[in-house]
N, C-alpha and C positions, 0 to 999 in steps of 0.2 A: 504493500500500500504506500501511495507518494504521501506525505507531509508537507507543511510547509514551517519553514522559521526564516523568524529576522538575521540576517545575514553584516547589518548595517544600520548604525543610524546617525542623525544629523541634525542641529539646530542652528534659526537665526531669528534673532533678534534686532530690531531697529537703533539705531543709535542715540535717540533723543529716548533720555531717561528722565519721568515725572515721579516725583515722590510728592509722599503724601503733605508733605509743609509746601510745595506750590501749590496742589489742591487748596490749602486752605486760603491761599492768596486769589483763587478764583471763584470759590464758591462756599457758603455757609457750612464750612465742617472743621472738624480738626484733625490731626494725626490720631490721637488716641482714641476718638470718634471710629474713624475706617479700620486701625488695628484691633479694636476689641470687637464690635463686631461680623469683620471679613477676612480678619488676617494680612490683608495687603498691607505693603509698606511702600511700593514701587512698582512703576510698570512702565512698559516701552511703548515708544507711540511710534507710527511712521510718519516722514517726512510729506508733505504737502504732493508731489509729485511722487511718492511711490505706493506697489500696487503690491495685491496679494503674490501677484507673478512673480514679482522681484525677492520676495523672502521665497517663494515652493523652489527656486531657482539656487539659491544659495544652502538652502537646506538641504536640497538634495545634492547637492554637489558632497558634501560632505557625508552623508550617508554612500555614497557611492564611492567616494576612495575610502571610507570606513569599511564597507562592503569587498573592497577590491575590483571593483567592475567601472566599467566605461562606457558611453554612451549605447555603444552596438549592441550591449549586453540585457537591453532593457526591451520588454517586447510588450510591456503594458505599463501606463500611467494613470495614475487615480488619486484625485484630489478631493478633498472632504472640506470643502467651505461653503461660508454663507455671505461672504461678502466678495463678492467674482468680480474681476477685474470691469468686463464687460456682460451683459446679456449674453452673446455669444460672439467668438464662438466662445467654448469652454474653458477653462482654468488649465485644464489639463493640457489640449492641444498647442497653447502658447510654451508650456513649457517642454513638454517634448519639443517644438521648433528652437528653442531657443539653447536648451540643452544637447541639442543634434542628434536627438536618440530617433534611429529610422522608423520607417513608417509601421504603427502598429496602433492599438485602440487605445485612445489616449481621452477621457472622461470626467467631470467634475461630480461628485452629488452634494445634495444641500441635507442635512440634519442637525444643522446647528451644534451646539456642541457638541454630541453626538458624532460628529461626521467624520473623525479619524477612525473612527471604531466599526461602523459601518462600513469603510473604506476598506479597513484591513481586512473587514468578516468576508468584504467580496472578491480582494484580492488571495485570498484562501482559498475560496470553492471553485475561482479560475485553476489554480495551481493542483490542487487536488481533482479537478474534471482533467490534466494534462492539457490545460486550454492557453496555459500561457507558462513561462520557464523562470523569467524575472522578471517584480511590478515595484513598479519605483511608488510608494503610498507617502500621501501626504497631506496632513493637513493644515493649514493655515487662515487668518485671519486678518485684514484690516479694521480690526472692530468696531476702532476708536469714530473712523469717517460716519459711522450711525450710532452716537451717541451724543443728547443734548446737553453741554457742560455746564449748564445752567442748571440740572435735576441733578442735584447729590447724590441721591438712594441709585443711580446707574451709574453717574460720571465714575465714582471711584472704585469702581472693579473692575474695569474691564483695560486690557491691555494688546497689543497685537505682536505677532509672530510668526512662527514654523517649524513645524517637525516634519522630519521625515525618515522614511524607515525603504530598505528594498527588505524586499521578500521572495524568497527562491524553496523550491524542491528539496526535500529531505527523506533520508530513509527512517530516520528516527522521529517518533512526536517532537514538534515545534507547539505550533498552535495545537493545544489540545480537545477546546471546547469555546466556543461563539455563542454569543444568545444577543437577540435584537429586540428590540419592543418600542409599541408607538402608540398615541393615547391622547388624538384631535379635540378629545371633549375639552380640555387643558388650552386652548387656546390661547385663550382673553388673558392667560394670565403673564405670558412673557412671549413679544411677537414685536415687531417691525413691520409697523402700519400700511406702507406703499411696494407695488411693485411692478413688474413690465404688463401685467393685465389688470390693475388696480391704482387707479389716480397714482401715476407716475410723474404727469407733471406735478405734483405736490413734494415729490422728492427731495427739490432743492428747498422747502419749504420750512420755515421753524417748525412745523407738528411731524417732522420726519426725523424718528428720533427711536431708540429702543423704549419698548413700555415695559414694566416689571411690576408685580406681584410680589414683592417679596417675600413675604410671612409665610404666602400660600405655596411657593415656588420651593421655598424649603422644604416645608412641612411633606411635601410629594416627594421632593427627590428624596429625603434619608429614607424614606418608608423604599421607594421604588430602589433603592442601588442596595440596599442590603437584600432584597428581594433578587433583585437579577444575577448578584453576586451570588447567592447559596443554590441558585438554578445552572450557574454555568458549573461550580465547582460540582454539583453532585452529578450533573450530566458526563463529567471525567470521570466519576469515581474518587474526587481525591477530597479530604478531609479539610477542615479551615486552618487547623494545626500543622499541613503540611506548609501551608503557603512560606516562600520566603519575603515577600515583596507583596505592596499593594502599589497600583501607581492609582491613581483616581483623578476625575477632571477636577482642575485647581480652579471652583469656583467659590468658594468660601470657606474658610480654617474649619470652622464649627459644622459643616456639613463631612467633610473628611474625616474629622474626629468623630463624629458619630457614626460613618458606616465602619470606620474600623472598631467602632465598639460592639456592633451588633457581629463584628469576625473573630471578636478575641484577639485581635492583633494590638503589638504596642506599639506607639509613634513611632518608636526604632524601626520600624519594618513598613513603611508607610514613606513613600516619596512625596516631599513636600517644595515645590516652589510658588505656590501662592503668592505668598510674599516678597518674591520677586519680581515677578510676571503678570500678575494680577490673573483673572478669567480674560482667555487669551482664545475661548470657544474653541473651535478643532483642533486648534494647533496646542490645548492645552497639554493631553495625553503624551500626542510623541516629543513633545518639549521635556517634558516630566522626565519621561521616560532614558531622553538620551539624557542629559543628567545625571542619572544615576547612573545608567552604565560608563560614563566618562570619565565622573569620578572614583567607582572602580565599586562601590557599592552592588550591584547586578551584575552578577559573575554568570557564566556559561555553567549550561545545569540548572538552575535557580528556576525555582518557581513562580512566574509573575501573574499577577492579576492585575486588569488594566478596566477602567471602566468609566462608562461617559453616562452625561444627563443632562438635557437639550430643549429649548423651545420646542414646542410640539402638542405636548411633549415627546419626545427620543430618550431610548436609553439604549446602551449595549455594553457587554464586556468582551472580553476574551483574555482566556484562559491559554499561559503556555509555558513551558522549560525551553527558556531563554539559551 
């Protein structure tokens, strides 16, 4: 039976770093306000001229000589965002052109935070149908360009970036177990008002801006990611106690800490850069993720659980010995 595992990973970050003491010079908060309860301390923004293209682009570059592979080497791309350079074409196809990887199916999908995790569950079922050899996966984010700095309760979480990860063929489990979930009734409660079939011209508008829920936003994701979590682990067979690693999407300290309490896991075993990168939506996961393998933390062998929770709502995990 073919597998798949991460082979490779890669992160970028923009260079203009906002900490939470500018926050307070643009809008009614304070440092200790956003650190007690979100965990943020900082986050990267992009510059005025750049695009999601320009972090999937840089991120993979490094996953890819992380990986040991070269353009030629790549026979699928798959992008997991929610803020796309253009309508079309895709995220994906700009960066295949741009990174020179020849002609192959090159795709974006949207699941909001969510969309690294999804990204990888399909760049899996390619690799395992023998439908594809190497997928360059990646997610990313310009977040900050749909966010009113004027609303407190948004401006200060959210941050932008890139992960990326390739993923190739194995004789051994990599990815062990996937689970995906989605749950429309949750709308109203965190969404992005305008789009290419919905008063677009309103975009450039002040009411074009992320909405948020946040009491209620909570309140669903701890119940929802500890749930998706005990579905992928027992779908492996493997225990909570085996895990080594948790990576979890960095959208708030106090949602972290609470799925890893419903796993028995202690902070020690728990990747954390919230507080660097702020909710950085797709790209939050493989950001996380290379992280810890870079700093030497997620050693080969090691058990990871990875897991997102998304406007939508979206959730999904996956389960793998890294």
């Amino acid at each position: 039976m073919t597998y798949s595992r991460i082979a490779g990973t890669g992160r970028y970050l923009p260079e203009k770093i906002l900490t939470n003491f500018d926050l307070e010079k643009m809008v009614d908060t304070t440092d200790e306000w956003i650190r007690t309860r979100t965990g943020v301390e900082r986050r990267h923004c992009v510059a005025p001229d750049q695009t999601t293209s320009d972090m999937c682009v840089e991120a993979a570059k490094l996953a890819m000589e992380s990986a040991g592979v070269g353009p030629a080497d790549i026979d699928m791309v798959i992008v997991g965002t929610t803020s796309p350079d253009l309508i079309f074409p895709n995220v994906g196809t700009l960066v295949q052109h741009r990174l020179g990887i020849p002609s192959c199916p090159a795709f974006s999908l949207e699941a909001a935070c969510t969309g690294f995790i999804y990204a990888l569950t399909t760049a899996d079922k390619f690799i395992k149908a023998d439908a594809a050899k190497r997928v360059l996966v990646i997610g990313a984010e310009c977040i900050t360009k749909l966010i009113d700095w004027d609303d407190r309760n948004t401006c200060v979480l959210f941050g932008d970036g890139a992960g990326a990860v390739i993923l190739e063929p194995s004789d051994e489990p990599g990815i062990m177990a996937c689970h995906l979930g989605a749950d429309g009734q949750y709308k109203e409660l965190l969404y992005y008002p305008f789009g290419a079939s919905k008063d677009l011209a309103k975009a450039g508008t002040d009411e074009a801006a992320i909405r948020m829920s946040g009491k209620d936003v909570f309140k669903v994701a701890v119940h929802t990611l500890g749930d998706v979590a005990s579905k992928t682990l027992d779908a492996a067979g493997i225990d909570k106690s085996e895990l080594d690693w948790l990576v979890p999407h960095q959208a708030n300290l106090r949602i972290i800490q609470a799925t890893a309490k419903r796993l028995d896991l202690p902070m020690e075993k728990v990747i954390v850069t919230v507080q660097d990168h702020g909710n950085t939506s797709a790209a939050s996961v493989p950001l996380a993720l290379d992280v810890g393998v870079r700093d030497g933390r997620i050693q080969r062998g090691q058990l990871v659980l990875m897991e997102a929770f998304g406007g939508g709502f979206t959730w999904g995990s996956v389960l793998m010995r890294f």
